[in-house]
C-alpha positions as CSV (number, residue, x, y, z in Angstrom):
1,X,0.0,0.0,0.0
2,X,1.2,3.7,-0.5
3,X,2.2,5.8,2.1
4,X,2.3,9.1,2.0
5,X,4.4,11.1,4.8
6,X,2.8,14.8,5.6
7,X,2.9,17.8,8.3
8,X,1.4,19.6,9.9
9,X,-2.6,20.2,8.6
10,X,-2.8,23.9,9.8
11,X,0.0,24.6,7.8
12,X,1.4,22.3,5.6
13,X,-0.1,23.6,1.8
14,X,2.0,21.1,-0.2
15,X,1.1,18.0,2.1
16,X,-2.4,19.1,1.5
17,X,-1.8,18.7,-2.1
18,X,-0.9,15.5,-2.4
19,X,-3.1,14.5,-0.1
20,X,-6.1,15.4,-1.5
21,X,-5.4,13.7,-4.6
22,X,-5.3,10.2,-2.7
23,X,-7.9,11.0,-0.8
24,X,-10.7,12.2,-3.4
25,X,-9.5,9.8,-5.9
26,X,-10.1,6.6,-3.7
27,X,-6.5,5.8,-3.8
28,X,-5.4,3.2,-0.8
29,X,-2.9,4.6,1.2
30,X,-0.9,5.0,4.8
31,X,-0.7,8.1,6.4
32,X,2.3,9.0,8.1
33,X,2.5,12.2,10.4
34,X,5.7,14.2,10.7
35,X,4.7,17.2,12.9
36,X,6.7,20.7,12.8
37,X,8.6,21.0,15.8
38,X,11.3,23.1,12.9
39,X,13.0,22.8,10.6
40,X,17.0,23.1,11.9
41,X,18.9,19.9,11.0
42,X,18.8,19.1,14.4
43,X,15.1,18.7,14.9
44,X,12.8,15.8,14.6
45,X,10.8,16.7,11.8
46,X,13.8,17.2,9.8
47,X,16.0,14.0,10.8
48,X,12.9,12.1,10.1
49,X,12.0,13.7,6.3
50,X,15.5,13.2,5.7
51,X,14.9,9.5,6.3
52,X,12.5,9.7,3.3
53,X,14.0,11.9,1.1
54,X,17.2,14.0,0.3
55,X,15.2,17.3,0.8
56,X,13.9,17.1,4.3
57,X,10.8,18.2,3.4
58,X,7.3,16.4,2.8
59,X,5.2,15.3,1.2
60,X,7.0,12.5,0.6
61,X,5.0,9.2,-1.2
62,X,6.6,5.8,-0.8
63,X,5.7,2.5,-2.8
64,X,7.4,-0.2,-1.8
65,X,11.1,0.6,-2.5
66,X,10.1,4.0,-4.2
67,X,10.2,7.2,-2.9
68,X,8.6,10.3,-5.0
69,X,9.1,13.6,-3.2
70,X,7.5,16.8,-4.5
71,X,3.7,17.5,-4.7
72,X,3.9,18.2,-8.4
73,X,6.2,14.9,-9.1
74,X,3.7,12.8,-6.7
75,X,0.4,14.0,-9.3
76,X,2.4,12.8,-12.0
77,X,3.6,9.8,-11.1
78,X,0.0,8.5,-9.2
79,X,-1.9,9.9,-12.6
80,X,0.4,7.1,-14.5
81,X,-0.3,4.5,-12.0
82,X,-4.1,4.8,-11.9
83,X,-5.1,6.0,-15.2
84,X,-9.1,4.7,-14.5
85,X,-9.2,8.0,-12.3
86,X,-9.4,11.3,-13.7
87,X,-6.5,13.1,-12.1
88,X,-6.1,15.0,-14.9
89,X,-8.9,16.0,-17.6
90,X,-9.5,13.3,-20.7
91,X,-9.3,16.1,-23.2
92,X,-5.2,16.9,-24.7
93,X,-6.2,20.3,-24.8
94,X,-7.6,20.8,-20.9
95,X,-5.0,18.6,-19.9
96,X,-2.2,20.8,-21.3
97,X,-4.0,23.9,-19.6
98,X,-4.3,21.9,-16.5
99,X,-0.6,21.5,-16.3
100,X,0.5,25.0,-17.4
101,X,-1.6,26.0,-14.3
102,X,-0.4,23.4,-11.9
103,X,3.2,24.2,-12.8
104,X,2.8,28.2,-12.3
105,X,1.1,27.6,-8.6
106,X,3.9,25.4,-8.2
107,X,6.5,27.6,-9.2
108,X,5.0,31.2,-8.9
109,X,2.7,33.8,-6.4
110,X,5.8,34.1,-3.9
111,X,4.2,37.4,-2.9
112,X,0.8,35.2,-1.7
113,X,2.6,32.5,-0.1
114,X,5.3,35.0,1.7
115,X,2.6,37.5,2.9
116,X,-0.7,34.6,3.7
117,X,1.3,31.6,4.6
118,X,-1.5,28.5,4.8
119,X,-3.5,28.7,8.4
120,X,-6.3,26.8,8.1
121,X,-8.0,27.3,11.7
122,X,-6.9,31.2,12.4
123,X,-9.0,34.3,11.4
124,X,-6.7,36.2,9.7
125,X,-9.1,38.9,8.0
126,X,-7.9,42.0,10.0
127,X,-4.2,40.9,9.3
128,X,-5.7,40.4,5.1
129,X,-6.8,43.7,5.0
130,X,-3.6,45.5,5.7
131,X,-1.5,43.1,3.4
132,X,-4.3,43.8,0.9
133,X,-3.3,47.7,1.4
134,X,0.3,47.5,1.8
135,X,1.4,45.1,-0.5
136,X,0.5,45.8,-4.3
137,X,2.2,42.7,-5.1
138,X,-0.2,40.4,-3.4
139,X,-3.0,42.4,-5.1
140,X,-1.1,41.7,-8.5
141,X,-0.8,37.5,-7.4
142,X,-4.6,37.3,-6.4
143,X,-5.4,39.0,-9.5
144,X,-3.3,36.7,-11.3
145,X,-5.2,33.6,-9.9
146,X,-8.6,35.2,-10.5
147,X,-7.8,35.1,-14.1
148,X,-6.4,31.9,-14.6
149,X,-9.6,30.4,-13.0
150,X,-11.8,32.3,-15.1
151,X,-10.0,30.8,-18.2
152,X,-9.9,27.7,-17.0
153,X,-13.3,27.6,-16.4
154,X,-14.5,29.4,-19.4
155,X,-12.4,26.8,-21.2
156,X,-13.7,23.7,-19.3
157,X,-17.5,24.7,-18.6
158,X,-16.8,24.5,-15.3
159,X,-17.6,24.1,-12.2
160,X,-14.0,23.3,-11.3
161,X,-11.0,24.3,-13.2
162,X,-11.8,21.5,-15.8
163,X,-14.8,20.7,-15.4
164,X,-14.6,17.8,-12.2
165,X,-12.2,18.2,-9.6
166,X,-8.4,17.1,-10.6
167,X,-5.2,18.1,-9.9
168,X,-5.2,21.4,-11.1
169,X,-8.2,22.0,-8.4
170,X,-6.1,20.0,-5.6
171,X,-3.0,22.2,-6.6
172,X,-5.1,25.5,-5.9
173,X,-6.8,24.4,-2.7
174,X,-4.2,26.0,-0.5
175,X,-4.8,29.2,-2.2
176,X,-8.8,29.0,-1.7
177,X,-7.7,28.2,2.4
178,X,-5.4,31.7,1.8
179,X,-7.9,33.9,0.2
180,X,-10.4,32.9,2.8
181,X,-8.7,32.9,6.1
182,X,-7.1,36.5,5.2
183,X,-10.3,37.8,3.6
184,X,-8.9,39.1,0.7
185,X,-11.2,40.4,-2.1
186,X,-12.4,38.4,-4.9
187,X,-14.7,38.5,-7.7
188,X,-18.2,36.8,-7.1
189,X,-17.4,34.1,-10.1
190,X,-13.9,33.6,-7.8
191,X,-15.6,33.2,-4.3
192,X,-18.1,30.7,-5.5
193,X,-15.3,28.1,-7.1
194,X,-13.4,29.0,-3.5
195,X,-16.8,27.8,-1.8
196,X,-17.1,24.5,-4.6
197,X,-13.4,23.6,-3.3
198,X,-14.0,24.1,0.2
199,X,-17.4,21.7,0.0
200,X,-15.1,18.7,-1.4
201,X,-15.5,16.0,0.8
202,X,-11.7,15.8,0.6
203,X,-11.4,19.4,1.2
204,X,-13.7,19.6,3.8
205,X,-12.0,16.4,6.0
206,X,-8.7,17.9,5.5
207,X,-9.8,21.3,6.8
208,X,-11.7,20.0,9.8
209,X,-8.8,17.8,10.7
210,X,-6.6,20.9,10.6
211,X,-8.6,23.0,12.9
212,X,-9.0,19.9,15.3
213,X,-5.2,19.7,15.3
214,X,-4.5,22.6,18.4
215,X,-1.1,22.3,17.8
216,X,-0.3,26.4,18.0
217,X,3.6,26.4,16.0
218,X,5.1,30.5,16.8
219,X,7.4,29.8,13.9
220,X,4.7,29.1,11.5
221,X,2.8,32.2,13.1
222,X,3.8,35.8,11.6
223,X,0.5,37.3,12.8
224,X,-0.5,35.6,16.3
225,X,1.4,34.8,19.5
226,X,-1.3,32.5,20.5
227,X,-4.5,30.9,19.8
């Protein structure tokens, strides 16, 4: 069976990732926990993703004697090994658009992910509003985002990115979890795909296993010193 090694809910966006995709897929797999306790060489976390992988980091998938680390590199390789589901969309076309988008949130929006780092059980909409006003780059990244979903879904029909949920959808939950926590503003079209994502059965586990967590991390916490 597959085992997939992740961190922390709360804050872990590219555990969420791949995690998702096993889980709303109806993929078998083992779960295993690394919690956040840092990420010097010395700590546990780190000693034990560097047990899995070369980069210390997670997610981390293992089969058997195979390791695959990287989100984007764990989509790929479980879309070869279960081609009956739809990870990515049937069509050539969609499926090329689905991978130029899922390589660009992998790769891109550093403003987003420096400014609203994933936390899934704060309320961060005071904090949003000034980042919203100080920081014309964000703006530019959310704006960004907006229109890549309105393409894709213009492209697809909707209601996801292409059409049903697949990686592309998986790859931009994190971002739906950003724009709502920090209450940043977004089209009418943009909140209601946030809202689709967030009703995902997969979603929705992940997120009320994250706020369950009550594991309060200060160095994952630019905005709060406490719960």
């Amino acid at each position: 069976m597959l085992e997939l090694a992740i961190g922390n809910l709360n804050y872990s966006s590219w555990s969420m990732r791949a995690w998702l995709l096993l889980q709303h897929f109806n993929i078998p797999f083992r779960e295993r926990y690394l919690r956040f306790d840092g990420f010097e060489p010395d700590s546990v976390f780190k000693q034990s993703a560097l047990a899995l992988s070369a980069t210390g980091k997670v997610p981390v998938l293992i089969d058997g004697d195979l390791v695959v680390w990287d989100s984007l590199a764990i989509a790929e390789y479980l879309a070869e090994q279960y081609p009956d589901r739809p990870l990515w969309p049937a069509e050539r076309s969609l499926r090329a658009q689905a991978r130029s988008v899922c390589a660009q949130m992998h790769s891109d929006f550093a403003a987003l992910r420096t400014a609203c780092p994933m936390n899934i059980e704060a309320d961060l909409r005071q904090t949003g509003a000034l980042i919203w006003r100080d920081h014309p780059e964000v703006r530019r990244d959310v704006a960004q985002i907006e229109s890549l979903w309105e393409i894709s879904r213009a492209l697809s029909g909707g209601p996801f990115l292409f059409r049903e949920f697949s990686i592309a959808d998986a790859f931009f939950a994190p971002v739906c979890m950003r724009i709502r926590g920090y209450g940043l503003p977004v089209s009418k079209q943009s909140d209601d795909y946030i809202n689709r994502v967030a009703t995902t059965p997969a979603v929705a586990q992940w997120v009320q296993r994250a706020r369950a967590e009550n594991d309060f991390l200060a160095f994952e916490e630019p905005y709060r010193l406490g719960r």
